[in-house]
C-alpha positions in Angstrom: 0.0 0.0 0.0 1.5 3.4 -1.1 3.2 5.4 1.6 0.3 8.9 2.6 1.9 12.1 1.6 3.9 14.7 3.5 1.3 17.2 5.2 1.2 19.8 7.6 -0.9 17.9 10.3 1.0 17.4 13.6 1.1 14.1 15.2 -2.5 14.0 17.6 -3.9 17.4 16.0 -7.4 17.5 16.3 -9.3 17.7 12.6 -12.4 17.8 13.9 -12.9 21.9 13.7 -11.9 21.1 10.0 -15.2 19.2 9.8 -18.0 21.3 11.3 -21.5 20.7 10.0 -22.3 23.5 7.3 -25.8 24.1 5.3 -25.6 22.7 2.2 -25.0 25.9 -0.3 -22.9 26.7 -3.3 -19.7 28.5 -2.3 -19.2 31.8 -4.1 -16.0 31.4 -5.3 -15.8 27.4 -6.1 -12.3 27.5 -7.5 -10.7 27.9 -4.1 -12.1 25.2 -2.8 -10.6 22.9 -5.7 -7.7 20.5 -5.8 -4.9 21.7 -8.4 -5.5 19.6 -11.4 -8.8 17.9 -9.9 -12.7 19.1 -10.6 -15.1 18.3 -7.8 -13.4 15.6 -6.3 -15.2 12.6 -4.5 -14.8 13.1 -1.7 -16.2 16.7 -1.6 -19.5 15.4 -2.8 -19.1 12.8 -0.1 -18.9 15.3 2.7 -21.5 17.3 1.0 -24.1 14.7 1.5 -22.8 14.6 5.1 -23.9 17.8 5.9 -20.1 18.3 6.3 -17.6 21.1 5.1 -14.4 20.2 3.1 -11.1 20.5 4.9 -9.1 23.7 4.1 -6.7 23.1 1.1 -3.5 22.2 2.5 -5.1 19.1 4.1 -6.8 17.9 0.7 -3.4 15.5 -0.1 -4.4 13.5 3.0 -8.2 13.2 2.1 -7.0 12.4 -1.2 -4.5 9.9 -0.5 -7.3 8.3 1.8 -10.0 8.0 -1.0 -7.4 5.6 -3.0 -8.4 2.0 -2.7 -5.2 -0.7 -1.9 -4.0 -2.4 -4.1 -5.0 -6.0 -4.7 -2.4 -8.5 -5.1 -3.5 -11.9 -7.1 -3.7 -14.4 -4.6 -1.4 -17.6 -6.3 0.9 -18.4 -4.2 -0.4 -21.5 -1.7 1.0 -23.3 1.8 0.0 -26.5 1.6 0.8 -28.1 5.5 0.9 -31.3 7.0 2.3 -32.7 4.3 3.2 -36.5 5.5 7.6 -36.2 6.3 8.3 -38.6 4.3 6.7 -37.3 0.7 9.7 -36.1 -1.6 9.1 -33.5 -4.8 8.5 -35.8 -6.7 5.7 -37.4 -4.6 4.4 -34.1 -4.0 4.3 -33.2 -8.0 2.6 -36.5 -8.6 -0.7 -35.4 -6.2 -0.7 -31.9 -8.1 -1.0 -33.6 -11.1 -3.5 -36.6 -10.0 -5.9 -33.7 -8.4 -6.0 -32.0 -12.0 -3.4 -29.4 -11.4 -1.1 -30.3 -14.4 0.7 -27.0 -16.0 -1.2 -24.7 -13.6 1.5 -24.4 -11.5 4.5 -22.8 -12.2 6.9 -23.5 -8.8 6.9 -26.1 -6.2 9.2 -25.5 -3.5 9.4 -28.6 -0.4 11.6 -27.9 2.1 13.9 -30.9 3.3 15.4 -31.8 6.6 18.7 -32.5 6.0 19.6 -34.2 9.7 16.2 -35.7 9.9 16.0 -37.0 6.3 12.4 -36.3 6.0 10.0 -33.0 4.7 9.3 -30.2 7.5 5.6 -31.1 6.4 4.9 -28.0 4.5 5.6 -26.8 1.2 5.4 -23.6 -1.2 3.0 -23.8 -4.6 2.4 -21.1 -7.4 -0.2 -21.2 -9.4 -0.3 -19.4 -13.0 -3.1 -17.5 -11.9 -5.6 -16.7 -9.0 -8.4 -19.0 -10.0 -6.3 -22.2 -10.0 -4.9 -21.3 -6.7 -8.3 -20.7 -5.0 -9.7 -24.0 -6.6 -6.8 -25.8 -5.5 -6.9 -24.3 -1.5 -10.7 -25.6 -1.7 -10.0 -28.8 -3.6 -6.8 -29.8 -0.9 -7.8 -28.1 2.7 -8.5 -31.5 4.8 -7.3 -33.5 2.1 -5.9 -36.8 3.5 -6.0 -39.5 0.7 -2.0 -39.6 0.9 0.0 -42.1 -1.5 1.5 -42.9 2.0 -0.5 -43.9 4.9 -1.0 -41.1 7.2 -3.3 -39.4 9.2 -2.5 -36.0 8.2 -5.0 -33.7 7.2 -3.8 -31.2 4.5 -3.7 -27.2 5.9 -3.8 -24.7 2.7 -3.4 -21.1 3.5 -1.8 -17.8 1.1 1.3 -16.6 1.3 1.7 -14.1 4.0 4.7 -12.3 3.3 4.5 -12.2 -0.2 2.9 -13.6 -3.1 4.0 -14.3 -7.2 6.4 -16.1 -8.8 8.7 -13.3 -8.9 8.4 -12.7 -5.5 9.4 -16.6 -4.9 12.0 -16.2 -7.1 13.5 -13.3 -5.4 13.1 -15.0 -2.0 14.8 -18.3 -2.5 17.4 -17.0 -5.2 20.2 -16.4 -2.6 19.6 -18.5 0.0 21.7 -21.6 0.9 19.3 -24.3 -0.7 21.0 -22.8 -4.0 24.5 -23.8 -2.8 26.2 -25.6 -5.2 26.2 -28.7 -3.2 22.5 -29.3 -2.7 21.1 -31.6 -5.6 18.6 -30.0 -7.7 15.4 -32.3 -6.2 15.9 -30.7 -2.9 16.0 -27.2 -4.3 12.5 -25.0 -5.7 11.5 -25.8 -9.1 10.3 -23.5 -11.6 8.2 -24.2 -14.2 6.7 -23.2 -17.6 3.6 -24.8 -19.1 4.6 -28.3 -16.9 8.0 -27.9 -18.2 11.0 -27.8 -15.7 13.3 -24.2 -17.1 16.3 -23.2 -15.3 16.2 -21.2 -12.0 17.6 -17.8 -12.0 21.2 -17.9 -11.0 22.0 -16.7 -7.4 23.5 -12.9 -7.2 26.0 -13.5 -4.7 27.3 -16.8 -3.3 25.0 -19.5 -1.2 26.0 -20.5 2.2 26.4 -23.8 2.9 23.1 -25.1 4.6 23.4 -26.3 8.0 23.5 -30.0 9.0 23.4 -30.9 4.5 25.5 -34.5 4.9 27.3 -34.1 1.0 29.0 -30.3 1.5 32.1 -30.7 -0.1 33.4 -27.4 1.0 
């Protein structure tokens, strides 16, 4: 969400002498009342039908920067948790495509415990686009119809601290699952129309992950 502009309002200031209840009349000189570059902007109309007076000028930035709606970021990137430990990537690809997800994906990311040997029973899908992702969070939340015996019953939730495959990208490029010692099924997968292409190269060197058994140094 965009950053509100600079204005002139100390921190605490009461506004509310900025809002007293006027009659509803046509101002004598309208142009003074008028944004710079804007014609009888929502919100005065808004206030208006209030019963309310617009702010003086220099506070029209803040009402303006308040009348923007956020932003809405498409919703495709999925947690899918409690996945059973012992489900590899290639496992896990297998139930995407079994549950009618083939080539709507476009990254699969399951983390690995390298001193346990197993999953840490959560892993990191993109969808191509928002509809695929919501139909897959309905089709998989309580799932439990595992290849493996298990009990688990599948958690699906967004993304919380970003969302995209660039974003994904961008997250994972650097970090020390890209060291050159960690073999490419334990490492995210990027993919285009099913196909497996090659992941960005890292901008600065991987460290070594902690407790990987095959680092060479």
């Amino acid at each position: 969400m965009a950053e509100p502009p600079a204005h002139d309002v100390a921190a605490g200031e009461d506004l509310s002498p900025f809002f007293e209840v006027a009659e509803l009349q046509t101002y004598e000189d309208e142009s003074r009342y008028e944004h710079p570059g804007e014609s009888s902007p929502a919100w005065h109309e808004m206030l208006y039908s209030m019963g309310l007076a617009p702010p003086p000028p220099h506070l029209w930035p803040l009402a303006l920067w308040a009348e923007q709606p956020p932003q809405q970021i498409p919703q495709t990137t999925m947690v899918l948790k409690n996945v059973p430990c012992n489900y590899d990537r290639q496992k896990l690809l297998g139930l995407l495509d079994a549950q009618g997800f083939r080539e709507r994906y476009d990254f699969v990311y399951l983390p690995i415990d390298f001193c346990k040997g197993g999953n840490y029973g959560y892993c990191n899908i993109n969808f191509v686009d928002e509809a695929s992702a919501t139909e897959f969070a309905t089709l998989m939340h309580d799932f439990s119809d595992w290849e493996i015996p298990s009990k688990k019953r599948a958690i699906v939730e967004a993304r919380r601290d970003g969302q995209g495959r660039e974003f994904l990208v961008e997250y994972f490029r650097n970090s020390d699952i890209m060291h050159k010692d960690v073999p490419d099924e334990f490492r995210p997968l990027l993919l285009e129309n099913g196909q497996k292409v090659a992941f960005p190269a890292p901008t600065k060197r991987p460290k070594r992950p902690k407790g990987f058994p095959h680092a060479r140094g």
